[in-house]
Predicted model as a PDB file, atoms N, CA, C, CB and O in Angstrom, pLDDT in the B-factor column:
MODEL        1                                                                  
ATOM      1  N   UNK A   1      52.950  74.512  49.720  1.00 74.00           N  
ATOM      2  CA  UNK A   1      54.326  74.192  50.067  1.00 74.00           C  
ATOM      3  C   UNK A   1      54.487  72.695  50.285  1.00 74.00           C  
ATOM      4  CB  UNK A   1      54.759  74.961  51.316  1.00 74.00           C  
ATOM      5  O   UNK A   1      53.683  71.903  50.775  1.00 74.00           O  
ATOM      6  N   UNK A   2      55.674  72.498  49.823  1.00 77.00           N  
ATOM      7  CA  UNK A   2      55.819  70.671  50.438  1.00 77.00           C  
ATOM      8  C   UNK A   2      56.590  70.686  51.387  1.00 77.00           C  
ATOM      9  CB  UNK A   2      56.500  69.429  49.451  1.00 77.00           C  
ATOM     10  O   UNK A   2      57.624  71.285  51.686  1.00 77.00           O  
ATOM     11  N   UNK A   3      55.647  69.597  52.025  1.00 80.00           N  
ATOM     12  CA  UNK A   3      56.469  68.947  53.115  1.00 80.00           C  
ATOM     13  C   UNK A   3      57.588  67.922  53.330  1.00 80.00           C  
ATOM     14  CB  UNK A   3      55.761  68.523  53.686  1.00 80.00           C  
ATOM     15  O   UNK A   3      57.599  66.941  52.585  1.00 80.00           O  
ATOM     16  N   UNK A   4      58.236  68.011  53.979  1.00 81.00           N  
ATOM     17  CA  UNK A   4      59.223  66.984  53.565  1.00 81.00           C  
ATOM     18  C   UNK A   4      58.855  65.583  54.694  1.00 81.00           C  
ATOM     19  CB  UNK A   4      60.995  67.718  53.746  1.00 81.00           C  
ATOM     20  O   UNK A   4      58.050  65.655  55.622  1.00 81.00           O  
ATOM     21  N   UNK A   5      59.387  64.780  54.453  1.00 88.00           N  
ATOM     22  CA  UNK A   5      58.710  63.330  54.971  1.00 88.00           C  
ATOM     23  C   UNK A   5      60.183  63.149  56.469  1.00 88.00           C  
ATOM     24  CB  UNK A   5      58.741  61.569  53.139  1.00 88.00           C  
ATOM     25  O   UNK A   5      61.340  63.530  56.649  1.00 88.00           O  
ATOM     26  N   UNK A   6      59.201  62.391  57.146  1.00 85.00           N  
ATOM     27  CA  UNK A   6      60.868  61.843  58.281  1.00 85.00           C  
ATOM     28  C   UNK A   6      61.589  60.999  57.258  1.00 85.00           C  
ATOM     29  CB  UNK A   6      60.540  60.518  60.067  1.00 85.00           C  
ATOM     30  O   UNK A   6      62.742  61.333  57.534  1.00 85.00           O  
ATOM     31  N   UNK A   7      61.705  60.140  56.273  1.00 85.00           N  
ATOM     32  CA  UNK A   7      62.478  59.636  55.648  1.00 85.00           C  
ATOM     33  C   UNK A   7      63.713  61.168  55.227  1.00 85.00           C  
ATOM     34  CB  UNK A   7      61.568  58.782  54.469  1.00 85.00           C  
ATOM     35  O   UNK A   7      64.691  61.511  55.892  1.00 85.00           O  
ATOM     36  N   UNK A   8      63.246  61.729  54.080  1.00 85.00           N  
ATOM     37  CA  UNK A   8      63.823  62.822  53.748  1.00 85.00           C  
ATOM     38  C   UNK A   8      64.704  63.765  55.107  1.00 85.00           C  
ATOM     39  CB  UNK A   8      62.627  63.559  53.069  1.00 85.00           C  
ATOM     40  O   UNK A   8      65.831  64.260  55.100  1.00 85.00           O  
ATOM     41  N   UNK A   9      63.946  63.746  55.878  1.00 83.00           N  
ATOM     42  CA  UNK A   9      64.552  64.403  56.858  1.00 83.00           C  
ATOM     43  C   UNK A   9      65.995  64.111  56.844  1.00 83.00           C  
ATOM     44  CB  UNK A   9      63.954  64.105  58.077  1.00 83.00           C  
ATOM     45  O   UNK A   9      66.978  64.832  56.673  1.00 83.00           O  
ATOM     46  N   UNK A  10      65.787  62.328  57.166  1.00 80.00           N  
ATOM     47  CA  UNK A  10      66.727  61.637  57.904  1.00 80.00           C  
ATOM     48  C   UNK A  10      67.727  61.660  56.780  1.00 80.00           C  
ATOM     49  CB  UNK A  10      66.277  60.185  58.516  1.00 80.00           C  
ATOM     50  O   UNK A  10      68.763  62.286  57.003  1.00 80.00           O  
ATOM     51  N   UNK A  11      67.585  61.078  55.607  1.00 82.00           N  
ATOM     52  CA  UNK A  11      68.801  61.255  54.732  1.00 82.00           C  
ATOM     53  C   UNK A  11      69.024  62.602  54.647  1.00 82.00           C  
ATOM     54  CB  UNK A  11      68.694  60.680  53.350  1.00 82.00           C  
ATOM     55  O   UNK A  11      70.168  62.415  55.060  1.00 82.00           O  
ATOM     56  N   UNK A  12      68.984  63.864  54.483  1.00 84.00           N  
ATOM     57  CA  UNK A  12      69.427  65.160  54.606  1.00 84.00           C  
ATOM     58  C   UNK A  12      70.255  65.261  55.705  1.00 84.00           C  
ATOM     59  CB  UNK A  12      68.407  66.066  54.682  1.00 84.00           C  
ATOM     60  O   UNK A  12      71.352  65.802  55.564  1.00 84.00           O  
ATOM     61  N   UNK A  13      69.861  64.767  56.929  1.00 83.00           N  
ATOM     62  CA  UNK A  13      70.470  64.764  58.324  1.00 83.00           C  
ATOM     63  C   UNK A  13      71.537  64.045  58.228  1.00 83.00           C  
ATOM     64  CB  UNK A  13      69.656  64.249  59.422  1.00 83.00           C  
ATOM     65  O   UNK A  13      72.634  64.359  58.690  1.00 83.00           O  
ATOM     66  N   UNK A  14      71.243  62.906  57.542  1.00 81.00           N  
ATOM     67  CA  UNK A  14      72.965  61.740  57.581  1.00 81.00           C  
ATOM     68  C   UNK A  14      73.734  62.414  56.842  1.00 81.00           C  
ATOM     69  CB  UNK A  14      73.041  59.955  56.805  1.00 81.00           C  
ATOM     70  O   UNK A  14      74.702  62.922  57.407  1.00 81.00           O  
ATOM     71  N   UNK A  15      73.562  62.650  55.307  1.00 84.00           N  
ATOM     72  CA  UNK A  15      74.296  63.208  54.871  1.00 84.00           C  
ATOM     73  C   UNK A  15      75.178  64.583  55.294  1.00 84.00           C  
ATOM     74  CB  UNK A  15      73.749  63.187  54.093  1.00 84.00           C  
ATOM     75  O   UNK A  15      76.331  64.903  55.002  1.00 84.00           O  
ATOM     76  N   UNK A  16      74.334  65.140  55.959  1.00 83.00           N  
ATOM     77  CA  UNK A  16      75.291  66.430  56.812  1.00 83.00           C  
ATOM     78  C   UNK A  16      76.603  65.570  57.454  1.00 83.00           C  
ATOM     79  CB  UNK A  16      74.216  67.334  58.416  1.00 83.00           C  
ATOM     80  O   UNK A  16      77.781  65.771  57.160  1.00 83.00           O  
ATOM     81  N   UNK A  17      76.045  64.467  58.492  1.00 81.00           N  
ATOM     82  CA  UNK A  17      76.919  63.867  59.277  1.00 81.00           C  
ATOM     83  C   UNK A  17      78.129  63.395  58.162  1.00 81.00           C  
ATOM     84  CB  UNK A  17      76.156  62.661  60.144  1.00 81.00           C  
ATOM     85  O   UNK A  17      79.342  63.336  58.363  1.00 81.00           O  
ATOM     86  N   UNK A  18      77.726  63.229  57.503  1.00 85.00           N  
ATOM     87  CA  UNK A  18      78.776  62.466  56.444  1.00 85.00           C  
ATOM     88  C   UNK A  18      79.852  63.825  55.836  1.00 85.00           C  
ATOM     89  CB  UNK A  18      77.681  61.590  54.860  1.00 85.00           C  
ATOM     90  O   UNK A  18      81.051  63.566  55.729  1.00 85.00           O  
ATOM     91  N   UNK A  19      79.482  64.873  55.558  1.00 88.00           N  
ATOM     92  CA  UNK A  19      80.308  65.919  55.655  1.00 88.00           C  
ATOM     93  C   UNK A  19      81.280  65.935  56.004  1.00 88.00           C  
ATOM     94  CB  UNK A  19      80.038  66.617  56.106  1.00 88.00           C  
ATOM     95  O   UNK A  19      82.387  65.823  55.476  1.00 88.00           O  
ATOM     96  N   UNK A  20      80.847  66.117  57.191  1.00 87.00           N  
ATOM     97  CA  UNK A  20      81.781  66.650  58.744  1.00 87.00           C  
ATOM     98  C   UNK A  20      82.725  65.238  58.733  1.00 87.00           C  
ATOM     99  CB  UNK A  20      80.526  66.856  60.694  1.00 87.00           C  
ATOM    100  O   UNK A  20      83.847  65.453  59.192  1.00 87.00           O  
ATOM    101  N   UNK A  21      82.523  64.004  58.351  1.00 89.00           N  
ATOM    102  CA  UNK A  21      83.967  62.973  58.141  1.00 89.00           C  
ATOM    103  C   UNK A  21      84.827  63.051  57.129  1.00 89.00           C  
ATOM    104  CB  UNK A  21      83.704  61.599  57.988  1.00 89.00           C  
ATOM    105  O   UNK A  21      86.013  62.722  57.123  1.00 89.00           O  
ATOM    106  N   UNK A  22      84.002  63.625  56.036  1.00 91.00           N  
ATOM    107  CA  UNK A  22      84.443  63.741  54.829  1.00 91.00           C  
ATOM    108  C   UNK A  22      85.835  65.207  54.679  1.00 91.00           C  
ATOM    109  CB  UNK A  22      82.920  63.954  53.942  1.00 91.00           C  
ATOM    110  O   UNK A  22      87.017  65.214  54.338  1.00 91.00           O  
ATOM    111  N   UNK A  23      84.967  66.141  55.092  1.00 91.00           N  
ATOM    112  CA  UNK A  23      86.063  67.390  55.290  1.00 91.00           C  
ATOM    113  C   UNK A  23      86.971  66.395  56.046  1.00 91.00           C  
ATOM    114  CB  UNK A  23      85.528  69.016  56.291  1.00 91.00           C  
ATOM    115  O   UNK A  23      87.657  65.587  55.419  1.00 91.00           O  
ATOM    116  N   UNK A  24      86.975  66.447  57.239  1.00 91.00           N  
ATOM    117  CA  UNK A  24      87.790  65.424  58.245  1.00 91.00           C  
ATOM    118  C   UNK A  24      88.549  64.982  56.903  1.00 91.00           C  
ATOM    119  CB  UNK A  24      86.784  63.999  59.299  1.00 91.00           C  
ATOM    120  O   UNK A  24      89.226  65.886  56.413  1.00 91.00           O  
ATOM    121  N   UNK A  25      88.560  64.002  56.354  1.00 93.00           N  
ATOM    122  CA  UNK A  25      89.557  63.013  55.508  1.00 93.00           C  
ATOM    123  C   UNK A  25      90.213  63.936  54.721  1.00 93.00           C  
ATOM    124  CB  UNK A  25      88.858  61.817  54.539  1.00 93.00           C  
ATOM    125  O   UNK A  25      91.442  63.868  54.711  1.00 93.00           O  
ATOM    126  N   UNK A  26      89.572  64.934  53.942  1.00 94.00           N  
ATOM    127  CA  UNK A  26      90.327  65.522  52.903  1.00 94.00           C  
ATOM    128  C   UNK A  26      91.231  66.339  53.247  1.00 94.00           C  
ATOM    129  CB  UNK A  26      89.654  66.113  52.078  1.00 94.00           C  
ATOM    130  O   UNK A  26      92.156  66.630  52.488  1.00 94.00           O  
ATOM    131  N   UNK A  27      91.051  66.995  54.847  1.00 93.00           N  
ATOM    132  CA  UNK A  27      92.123  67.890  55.378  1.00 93.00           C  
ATOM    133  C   UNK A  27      93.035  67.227  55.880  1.00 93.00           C  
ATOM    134  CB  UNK A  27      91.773  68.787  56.298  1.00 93.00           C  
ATOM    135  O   UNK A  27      94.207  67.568  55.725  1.00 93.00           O  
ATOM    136  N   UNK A  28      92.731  66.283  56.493  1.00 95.00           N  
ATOM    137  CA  UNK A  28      93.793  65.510  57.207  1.00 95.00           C  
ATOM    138  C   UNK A  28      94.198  64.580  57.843  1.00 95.00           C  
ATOM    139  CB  UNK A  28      94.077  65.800  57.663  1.00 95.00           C  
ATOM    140  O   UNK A  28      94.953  64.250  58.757  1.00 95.00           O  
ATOM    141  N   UNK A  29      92.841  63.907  56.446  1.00 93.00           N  
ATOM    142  CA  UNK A  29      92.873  62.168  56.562  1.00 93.00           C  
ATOM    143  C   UNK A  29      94.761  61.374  56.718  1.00 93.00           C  
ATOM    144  CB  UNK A  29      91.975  61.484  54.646  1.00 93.00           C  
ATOM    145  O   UNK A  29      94.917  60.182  56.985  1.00 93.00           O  
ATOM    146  N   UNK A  30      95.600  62.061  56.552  1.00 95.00           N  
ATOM    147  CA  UNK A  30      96.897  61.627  56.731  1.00 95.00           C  
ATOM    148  C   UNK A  30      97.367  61.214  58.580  1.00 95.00           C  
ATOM    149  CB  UNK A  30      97.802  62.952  56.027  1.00 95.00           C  
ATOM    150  O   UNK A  30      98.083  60.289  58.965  1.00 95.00           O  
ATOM    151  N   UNK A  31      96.859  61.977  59.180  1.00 95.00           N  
ATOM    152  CA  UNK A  31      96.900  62.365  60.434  1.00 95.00           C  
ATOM    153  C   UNK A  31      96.631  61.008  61.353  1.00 95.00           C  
ATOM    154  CB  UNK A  31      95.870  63.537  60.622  1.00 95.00           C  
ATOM    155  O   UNK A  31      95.494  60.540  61.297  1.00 95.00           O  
ATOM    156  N   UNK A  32      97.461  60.453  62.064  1.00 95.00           N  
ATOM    157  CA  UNK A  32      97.357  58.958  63.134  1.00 95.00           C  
ATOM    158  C   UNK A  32      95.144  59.476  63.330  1.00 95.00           C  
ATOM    159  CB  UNK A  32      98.989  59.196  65.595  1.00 95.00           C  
ATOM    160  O   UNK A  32      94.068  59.059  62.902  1.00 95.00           O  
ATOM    161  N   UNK A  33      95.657  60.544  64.214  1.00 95.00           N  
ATOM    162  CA  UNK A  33      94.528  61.039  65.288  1.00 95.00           C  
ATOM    163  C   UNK A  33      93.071  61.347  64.532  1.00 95.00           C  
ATOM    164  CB  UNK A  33      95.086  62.562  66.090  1.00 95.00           C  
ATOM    165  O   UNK A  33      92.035  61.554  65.163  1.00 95.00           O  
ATOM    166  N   UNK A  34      93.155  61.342  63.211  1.00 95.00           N  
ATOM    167  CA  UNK A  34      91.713  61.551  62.008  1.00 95.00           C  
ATOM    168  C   UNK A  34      91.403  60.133  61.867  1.00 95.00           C  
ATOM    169  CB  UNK A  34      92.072  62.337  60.171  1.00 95.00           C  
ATOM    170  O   UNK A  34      90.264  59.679  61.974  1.00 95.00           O  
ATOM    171  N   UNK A  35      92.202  59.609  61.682  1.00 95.00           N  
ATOM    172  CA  UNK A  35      92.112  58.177  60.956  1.00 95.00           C  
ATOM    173  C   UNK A  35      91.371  56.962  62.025  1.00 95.00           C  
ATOM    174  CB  UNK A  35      93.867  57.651  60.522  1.00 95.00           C  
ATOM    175  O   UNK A  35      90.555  56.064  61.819  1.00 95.00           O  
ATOM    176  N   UNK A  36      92.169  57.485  63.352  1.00 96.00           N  
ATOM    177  CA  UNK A  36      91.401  56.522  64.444  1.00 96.00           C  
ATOM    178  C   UNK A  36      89.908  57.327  64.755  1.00 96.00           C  
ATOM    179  CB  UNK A  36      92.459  56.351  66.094  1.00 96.00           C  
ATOM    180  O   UNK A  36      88.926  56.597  64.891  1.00 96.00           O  
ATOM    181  N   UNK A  37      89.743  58.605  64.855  1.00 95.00           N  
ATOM    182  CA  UNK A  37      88.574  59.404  64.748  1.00 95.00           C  
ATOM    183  C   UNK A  37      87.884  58.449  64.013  1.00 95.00           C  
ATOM    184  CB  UNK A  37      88.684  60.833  64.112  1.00 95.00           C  
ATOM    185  O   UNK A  37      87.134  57.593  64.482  1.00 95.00           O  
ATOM    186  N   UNK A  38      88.247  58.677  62.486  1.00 93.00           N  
ATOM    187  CA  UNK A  38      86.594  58.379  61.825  1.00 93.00           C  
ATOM    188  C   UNK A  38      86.427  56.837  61.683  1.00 93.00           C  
ATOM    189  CB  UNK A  38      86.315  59.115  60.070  1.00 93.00           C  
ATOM    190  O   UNK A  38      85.483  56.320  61.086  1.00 93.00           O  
ATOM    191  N   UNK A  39      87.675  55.993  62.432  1.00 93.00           N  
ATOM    192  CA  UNK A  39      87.024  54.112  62.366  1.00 93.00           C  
ATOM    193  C   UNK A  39      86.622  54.391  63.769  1.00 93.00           C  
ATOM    194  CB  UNK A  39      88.399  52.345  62.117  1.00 93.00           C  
ATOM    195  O   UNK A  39      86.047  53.327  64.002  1.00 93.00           O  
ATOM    196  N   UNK A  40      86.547  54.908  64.596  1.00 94.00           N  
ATOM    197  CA  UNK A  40      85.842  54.526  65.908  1.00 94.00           C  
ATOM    198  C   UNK A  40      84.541  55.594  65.830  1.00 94.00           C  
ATOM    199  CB  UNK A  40      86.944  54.759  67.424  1.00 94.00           C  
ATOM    200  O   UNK A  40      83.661  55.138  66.560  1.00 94.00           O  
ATOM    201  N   UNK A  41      84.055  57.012  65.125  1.00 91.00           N  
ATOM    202  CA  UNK A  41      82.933  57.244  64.848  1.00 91.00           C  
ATOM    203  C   UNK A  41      81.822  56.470  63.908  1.00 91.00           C  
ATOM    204  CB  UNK A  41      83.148  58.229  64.542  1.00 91.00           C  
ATOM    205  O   UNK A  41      80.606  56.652  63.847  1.00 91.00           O  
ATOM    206  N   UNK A  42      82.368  55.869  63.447  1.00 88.00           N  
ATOM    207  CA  UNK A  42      81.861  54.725  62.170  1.00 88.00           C  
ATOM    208  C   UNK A  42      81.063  53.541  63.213  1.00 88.00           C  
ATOM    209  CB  UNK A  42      83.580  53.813  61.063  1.00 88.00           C  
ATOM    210  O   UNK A  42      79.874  53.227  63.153  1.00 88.00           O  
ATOM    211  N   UNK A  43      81.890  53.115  63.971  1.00 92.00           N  
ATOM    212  CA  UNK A  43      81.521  52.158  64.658  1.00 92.00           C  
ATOM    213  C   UNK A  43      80.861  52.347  65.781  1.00 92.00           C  
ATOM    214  CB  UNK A  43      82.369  51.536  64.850  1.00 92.00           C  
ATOM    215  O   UNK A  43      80.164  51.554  66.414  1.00 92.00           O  
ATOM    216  N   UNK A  44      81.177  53.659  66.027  1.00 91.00           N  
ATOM    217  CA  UNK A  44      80.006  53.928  67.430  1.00 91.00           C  
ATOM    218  C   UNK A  44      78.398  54.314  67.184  1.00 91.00           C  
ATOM    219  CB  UNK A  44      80.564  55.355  68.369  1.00 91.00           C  
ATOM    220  O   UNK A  44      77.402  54.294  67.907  1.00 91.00           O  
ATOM    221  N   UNK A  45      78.719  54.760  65.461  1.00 87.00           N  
ATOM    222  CA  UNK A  45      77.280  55.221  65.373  1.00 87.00           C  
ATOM    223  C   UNK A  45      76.415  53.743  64.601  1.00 87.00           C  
ATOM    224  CB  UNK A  45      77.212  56.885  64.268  1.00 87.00           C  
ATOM    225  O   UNK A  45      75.305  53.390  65.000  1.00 87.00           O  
ATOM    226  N   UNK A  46      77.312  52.878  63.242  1.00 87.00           N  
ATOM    227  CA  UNK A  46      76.467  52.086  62.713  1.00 87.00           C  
ATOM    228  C   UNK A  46      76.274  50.332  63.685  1.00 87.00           C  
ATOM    229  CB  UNK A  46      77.081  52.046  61.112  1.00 87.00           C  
ATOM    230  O   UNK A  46      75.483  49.425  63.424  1.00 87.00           O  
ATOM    231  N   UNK A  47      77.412  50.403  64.894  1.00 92.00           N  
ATOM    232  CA  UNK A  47      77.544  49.221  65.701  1.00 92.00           C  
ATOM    233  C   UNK A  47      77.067  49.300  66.699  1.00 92.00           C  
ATOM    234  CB  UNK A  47      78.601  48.807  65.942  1.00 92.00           C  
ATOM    235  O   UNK A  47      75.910  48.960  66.949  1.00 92.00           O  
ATOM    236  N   UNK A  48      78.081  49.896  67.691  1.00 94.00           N  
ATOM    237  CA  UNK A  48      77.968  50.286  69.258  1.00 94.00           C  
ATOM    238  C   UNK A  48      76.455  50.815  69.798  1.00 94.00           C  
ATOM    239  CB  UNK A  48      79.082  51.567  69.548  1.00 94.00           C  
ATOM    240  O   UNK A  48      75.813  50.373  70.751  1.00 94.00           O  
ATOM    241  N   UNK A  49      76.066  52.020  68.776  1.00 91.00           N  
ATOM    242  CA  UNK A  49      75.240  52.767  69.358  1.00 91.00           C  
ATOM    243  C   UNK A  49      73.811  52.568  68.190  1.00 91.00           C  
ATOM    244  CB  UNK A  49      75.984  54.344  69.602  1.00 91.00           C  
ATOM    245  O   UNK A  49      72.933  53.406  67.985  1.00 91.00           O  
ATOM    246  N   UNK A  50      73.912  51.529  67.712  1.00 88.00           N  
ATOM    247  CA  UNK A  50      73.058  51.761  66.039  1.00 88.00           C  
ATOM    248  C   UNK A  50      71.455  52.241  66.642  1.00 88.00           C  
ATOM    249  CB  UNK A  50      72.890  49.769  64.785  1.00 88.00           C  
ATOM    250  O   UNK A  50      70.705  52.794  65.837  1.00 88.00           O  
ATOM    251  N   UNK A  51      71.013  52.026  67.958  1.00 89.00           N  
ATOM    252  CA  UNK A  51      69.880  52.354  68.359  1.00 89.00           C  
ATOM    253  C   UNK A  51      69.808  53.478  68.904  1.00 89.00           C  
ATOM    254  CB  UNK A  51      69.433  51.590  69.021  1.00 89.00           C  
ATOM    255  O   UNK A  51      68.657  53.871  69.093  1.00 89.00           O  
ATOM    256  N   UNK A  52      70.662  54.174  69.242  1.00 89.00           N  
ATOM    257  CA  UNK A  52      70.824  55.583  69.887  1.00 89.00           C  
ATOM    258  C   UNK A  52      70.464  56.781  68.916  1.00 89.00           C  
ATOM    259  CB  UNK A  52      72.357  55.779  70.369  1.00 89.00           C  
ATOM    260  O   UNK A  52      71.392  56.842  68.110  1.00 89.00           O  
ATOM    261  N   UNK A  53      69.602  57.681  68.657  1.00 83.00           N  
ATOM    262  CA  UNK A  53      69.294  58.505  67.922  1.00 83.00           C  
ATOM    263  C   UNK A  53      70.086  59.787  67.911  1.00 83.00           C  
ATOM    264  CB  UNK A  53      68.146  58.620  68.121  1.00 83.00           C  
ATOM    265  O   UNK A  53      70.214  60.621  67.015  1.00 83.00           O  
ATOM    266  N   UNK A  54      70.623  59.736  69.217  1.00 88.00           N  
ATOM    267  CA  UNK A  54      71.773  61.308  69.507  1.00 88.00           C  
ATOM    268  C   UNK A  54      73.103  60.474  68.956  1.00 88.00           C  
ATOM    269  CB  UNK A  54      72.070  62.057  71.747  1.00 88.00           C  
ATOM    270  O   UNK A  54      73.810  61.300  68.379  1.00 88.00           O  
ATOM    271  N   UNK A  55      73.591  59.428  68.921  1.00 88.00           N  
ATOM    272  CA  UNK A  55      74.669  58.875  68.291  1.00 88.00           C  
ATOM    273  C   UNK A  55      75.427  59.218  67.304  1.00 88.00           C  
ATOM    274  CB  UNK A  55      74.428  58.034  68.008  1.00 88.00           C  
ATOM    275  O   UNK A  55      76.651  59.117  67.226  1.00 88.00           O  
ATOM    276  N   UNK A  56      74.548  59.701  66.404  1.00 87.00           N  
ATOM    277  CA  UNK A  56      75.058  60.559  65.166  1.00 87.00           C  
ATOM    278  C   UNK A  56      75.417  62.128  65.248  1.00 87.00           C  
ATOM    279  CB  UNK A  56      73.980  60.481  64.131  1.00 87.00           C  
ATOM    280  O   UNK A  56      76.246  62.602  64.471  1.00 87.00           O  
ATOM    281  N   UNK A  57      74.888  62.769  66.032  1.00 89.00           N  
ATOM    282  CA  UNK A  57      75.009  63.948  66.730  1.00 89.00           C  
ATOM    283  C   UNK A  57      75.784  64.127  67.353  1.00 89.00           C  
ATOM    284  CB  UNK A  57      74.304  64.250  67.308  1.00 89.00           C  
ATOM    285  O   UNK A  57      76.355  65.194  67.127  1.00 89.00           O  
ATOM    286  N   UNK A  58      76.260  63.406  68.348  1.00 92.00           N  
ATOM    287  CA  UNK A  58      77.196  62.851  69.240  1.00 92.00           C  
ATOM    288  C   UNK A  58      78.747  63.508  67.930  1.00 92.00           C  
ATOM    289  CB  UNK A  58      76.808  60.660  69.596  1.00 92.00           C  
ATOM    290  O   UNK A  58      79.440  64.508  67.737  1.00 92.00           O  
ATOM    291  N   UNK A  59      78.580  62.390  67.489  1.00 91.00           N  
ATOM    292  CA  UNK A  59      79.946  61.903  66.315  1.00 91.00           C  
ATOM    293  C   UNK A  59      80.010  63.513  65.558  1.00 91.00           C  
ATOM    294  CB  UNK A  59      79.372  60.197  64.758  1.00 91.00           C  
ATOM    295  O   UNK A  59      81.041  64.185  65.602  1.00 91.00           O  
ATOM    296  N   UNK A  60      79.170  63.830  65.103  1.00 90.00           N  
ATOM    297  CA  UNK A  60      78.902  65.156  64.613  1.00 90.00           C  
ATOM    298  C   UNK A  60      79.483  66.613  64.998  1.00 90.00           C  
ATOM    299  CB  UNK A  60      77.721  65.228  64.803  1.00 90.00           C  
ATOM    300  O   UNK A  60      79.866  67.566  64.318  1.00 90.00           O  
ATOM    301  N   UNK A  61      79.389  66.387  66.292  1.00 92.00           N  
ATOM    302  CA  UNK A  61      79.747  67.540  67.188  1.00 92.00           C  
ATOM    303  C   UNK A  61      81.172  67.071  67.347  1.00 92.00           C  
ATOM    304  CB  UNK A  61      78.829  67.738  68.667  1.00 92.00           C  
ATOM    305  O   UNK A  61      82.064  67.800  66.915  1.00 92.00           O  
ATOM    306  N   UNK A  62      81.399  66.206  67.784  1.00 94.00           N  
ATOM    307  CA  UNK A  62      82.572  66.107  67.875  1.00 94.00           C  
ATOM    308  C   UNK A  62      84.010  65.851  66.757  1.00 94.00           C  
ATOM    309  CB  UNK A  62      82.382  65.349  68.623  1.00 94.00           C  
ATOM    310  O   UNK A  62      85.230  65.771  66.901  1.00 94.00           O  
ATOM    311  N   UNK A  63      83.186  65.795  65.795  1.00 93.00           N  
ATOM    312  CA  UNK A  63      84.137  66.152  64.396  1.00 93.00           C  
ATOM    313  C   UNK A  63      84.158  67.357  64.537  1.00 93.00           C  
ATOM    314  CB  UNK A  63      83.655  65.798  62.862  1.00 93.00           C  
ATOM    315  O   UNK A  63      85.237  67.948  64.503  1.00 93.00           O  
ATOM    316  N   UNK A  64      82.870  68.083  64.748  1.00 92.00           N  
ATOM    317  CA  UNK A  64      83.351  69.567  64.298  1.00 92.00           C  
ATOM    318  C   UNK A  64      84.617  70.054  65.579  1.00 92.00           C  
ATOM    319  CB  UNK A  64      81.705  70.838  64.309  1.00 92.00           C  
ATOM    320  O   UNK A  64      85.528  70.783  65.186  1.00 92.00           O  
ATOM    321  N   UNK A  65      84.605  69.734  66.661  1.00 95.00           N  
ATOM    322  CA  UNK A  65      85.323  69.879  67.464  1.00 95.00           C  
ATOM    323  C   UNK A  65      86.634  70.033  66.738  1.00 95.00           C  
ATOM    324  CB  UNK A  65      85.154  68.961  68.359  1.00 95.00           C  
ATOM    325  O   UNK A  65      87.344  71.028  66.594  1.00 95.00           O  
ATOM    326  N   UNK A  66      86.783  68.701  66.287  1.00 95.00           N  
ATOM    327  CA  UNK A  66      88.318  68.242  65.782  1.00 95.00           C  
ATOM    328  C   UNK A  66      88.788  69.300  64.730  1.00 95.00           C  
ATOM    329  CB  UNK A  66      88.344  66.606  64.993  1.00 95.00           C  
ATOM    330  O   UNK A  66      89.797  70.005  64.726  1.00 95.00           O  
ATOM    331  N   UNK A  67      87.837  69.209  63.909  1.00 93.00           N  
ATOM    332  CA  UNK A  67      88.380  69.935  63.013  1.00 93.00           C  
ATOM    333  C   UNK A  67      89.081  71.251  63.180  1.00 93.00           C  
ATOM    334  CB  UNK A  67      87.552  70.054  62.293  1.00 93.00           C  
ATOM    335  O   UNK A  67      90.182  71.510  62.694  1.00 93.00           O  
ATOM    336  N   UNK A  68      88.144  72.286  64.112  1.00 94.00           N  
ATOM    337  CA  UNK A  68      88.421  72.961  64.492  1.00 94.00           C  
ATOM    338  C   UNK A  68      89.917  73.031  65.218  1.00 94.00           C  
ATOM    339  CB  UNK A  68      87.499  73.092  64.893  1.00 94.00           C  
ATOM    340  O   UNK A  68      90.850  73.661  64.719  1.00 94.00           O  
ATOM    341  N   UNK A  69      90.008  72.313  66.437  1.00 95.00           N  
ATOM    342  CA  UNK A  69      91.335  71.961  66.933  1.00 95.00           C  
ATOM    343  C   UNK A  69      92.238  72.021  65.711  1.00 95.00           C  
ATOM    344  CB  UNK A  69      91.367  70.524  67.643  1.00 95.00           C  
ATOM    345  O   UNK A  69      93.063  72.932  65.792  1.00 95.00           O  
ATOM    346  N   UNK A  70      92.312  71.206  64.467  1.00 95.00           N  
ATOM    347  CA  UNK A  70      92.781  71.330  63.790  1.00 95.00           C  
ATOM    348  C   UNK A  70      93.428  72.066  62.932  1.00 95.00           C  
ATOM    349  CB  UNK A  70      92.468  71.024  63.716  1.00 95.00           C  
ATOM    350  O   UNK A  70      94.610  71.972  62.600  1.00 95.00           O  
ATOM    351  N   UNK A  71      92.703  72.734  62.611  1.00 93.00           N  
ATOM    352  CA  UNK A  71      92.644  73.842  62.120  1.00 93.00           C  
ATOM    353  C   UNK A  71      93.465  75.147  62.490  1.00 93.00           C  
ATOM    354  CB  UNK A  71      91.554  73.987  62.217  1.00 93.00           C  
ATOM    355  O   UNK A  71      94.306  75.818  61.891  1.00 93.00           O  
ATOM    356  N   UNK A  72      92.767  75.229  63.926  1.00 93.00           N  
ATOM    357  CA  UNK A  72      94.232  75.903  64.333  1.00 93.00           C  
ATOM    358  C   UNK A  72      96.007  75.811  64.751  1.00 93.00           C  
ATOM    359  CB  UNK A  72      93.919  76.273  65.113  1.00 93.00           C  
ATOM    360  O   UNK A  72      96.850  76.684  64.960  1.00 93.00           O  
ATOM    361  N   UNK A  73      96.053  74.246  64.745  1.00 88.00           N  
ATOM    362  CA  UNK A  73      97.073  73.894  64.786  1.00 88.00           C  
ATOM    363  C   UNK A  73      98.105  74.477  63.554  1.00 88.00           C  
ATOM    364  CB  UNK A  73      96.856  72.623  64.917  1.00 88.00           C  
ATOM    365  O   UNK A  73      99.214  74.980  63.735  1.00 88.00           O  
ATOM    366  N   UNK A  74      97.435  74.269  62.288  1.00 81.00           N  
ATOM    367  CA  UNK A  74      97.825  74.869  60.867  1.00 81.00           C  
ATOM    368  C   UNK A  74      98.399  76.337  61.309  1.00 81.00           C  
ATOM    369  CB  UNK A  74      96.365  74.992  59.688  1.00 81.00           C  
ATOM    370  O   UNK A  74      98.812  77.122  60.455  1.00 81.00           O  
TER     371      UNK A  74                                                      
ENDMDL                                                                          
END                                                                             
């Protein structure tokens, strides 16, 4: 079996994170409250927090939050 490397890990892992902004934009990137979402998750994870390892997780969870909220607003 192969193993996968912490490199691999980590891009598999970002890219998830990148998802969860991405849905975000396509549902309702129009929205004041998405738009300030994903420039202040952007900046908390590659600026503010760039050394924090839960940072991205952080941002993660709390998209899914939104979305959700969202979602049922619909």
């Amino acid at each position: 079996n192969v193993i996968p490397t912490i490199r691999s890990m980590a891009l598999r892992q970002g890219i998830m994170d990148v998802k969860y902004l991405a849905l975000l934009r396509k549902k309702f990137g129009k929205l004041p409250e998405v738009q300030n979402f994903i420039k202040k998750s952007v900046q908390k994870v590659m600026i503010d927090r760039r050394y924090d390892p839960a940072a991205a997780d952080q941002v993660k969870e709390e998209a899914a939050q939104l979305l959700l909220k969202l979602q049922k607003k619909q």
